[in-house]
C-alpha positions in Angstrom: -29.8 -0.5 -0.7 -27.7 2.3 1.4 -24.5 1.7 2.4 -24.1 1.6 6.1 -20.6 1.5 6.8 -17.7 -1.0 7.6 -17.9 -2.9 10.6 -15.6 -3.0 13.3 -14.2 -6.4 11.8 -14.2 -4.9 8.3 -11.8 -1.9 9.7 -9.6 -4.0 11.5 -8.8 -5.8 8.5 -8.1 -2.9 6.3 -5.7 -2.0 8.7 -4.4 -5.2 8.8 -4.0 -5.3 5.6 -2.4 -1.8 5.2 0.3 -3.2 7.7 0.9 -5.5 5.9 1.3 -4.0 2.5 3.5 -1.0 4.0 5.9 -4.1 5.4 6.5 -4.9 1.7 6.7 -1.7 0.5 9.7 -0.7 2.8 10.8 -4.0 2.1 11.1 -3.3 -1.3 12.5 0.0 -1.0 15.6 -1.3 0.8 15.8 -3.9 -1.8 15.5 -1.4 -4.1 18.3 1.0 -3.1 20.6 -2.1 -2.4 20.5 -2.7 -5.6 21.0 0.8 -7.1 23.8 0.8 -4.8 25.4 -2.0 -6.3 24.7 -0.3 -9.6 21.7 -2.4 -10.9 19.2 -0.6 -12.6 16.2 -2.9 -12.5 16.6 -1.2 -8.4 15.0 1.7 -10.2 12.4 -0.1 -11.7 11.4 -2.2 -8.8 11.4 1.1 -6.8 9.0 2.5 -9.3 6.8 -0.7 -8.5 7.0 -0.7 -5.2 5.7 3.0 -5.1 3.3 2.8 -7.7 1.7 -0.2 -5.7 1.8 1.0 -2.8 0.1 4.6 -3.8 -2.5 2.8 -5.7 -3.9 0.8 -2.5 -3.4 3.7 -0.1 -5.6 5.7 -2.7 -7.8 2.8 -3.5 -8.4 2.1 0.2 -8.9 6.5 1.3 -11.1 6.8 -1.9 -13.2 4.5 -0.1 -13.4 5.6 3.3 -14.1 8.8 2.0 -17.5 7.5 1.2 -18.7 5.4 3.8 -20.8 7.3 6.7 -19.3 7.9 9.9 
C-alpha cells in the first residue's frame, strides 16, 4: 500500500504537538539553569534531558517528513 502523505489534520497536529513540546523544553531549560545557578547539579542533568528529548522528537518528527510525498 503507498504512502500518500499526512493530511491537513495530521500536519496541524504535529505542529501542535511540536508547540507543545518546545513549551516544555524551554520550560525546562529555565528550570534547569535556576538550578545550576543555585549550585545544584541535578540542573545539569535535567538540562541534558531536556535536550536529549527534545532533539530526539524534532529528529523523529523531520525523519519522517522527509519521507512522505509532497
Amino acid at each position: 500500500m503507498p504512502n500518500v502523505g499526512w493530511s491537513v489534520e495530521q500536519r496541524a497536529a504535529v505542529k501542535r504537538w511540536m508547540l507543545f513540546t518546545s513549551l516544555f523544553a524551554v520550560a525546562g531549560v529555565i528550570l534547569s539553569v535556576a538550578l545550576i545557578a543555585a549550585g545544584n547539579s541535578g540542573g545539569w542533568v535535567l538540562l541534558l534531558l531536556t535536550v536529549c528529548i527534545y532533539g530526539a522528537c524534532y529528529l523523529y518528527i523531520g525523519n519522517i517528513k522527509k519521507k512522505q510525498p509532497r
